[in-house]
Each structure stands twice: as C-alpha cells, then as structure tokens.
N, C-alpha and C positions, 0 to 999 in steps of 0.2 A: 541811260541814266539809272533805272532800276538797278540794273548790273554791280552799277559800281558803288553804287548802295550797299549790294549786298554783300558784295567783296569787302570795302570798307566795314560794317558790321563782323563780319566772321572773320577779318582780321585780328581785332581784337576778344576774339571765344578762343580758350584757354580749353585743355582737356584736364577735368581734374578725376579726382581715384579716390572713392569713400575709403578712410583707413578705418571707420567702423560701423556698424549700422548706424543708421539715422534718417532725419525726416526732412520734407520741405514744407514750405506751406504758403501761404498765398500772399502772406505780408509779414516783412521782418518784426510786427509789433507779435506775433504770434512765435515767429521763430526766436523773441526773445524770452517771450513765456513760457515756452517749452521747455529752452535750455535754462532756464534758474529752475525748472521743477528736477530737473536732472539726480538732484542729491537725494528724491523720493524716488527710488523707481516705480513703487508702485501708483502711486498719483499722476507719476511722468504716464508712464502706459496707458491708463485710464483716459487722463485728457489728450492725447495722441488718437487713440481709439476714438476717440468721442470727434474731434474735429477730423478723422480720415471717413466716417460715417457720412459729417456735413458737407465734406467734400473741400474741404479747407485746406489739409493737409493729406502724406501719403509718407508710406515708410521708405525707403532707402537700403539697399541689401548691403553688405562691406561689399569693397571692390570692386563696386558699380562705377565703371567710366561716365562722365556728364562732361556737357560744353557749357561753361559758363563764363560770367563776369563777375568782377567786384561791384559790388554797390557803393556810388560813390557817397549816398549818404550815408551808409553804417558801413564803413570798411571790414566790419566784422560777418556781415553778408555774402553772401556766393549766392547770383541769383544764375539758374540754370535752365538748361532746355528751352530757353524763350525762343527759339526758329521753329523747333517742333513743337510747343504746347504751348502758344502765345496766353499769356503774357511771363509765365516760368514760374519755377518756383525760387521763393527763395528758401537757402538752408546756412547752417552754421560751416562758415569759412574754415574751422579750428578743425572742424571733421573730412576736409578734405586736402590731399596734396597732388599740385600740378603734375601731369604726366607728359613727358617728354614724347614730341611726334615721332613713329619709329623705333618706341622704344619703353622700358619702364623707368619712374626717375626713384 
C-alpha cells in the first residue's frame, strides 16, 4: 500500500532547473514577499538574509536541479524537495524550467 503511494506521489515530481539564483521558503505568503521586493535588490537581500538566519527561507544556486510540484493553490508556486525535506520549500515558479528525464529541455 505504502509503495504505491509513493509511486503515485513521484509520479507526479517534475525535475525542474533554477534559470537563476533564487530562494525558497516555507510559505508562499513569504515567497510572495520576497518577489515584490525584487525591484529593491538591496532590501530584497537584507529580508532574504534575515528570514534564511530564522530558518524560513534559503538561497538557491542557478542551475540547481529540484523535484517539484505546482501548487495548486497559487499556480505561480513550485513547492519543491518535499520527499527529502518534508514539508519542501516553496519557490517562484517563474525562476524555474522543467527538465526533460535523460536530458536537458
């Protein structure tokens, strides 16, 4: 029963591909914070810094492979890692593109 839980589950985990640095964090009301602060970078980095201290958020390297899902309440979500770091983080959907299994897309 478990099994097929889990199969079902990672069925639906996508590989996606940071196209630039960025962050995740522990609730889209945060990852929505972040990205309007975006147009200050220096405020953006400050409050980054400040909630990866809390333990909130964390940065993201470009390039970085993750297994994620959409969120179906904010489609603009990508919540990621949740098999490895339960409960995942979520990040901005806009900063990442699906990678094709076997391949780059």
């Amino acid at each position: 029963m478990y099994m097929l839980l889990a199969i079902l589950v990672s069925a639906f985990q996508v590989l996606y591909r940071a196209e630039v640095p960025t962050f995740g964090c522990n609730s889209s009301a945060e990852v929505v914070e972040l990205r309007k602060m975006r147009a200050d970078p220096e405020a953006f980095l400050k409050r980054l810094q400040a909630q990866m201290v809390y333990g909130q958020c964390i940065a993201i390297d470009k390039g970085a492979v993750v297994e994620g899902t959409i969120e179906k309440a904010d489609t603009s979500v990508l919540r990621i890692n949740a098999d490895k770091d339960p409960p995942g983080y979520m990040v901005p959907l806009d900063d990442f593109k699906p990678v094709r299994v076997g391949g780059k897309q």
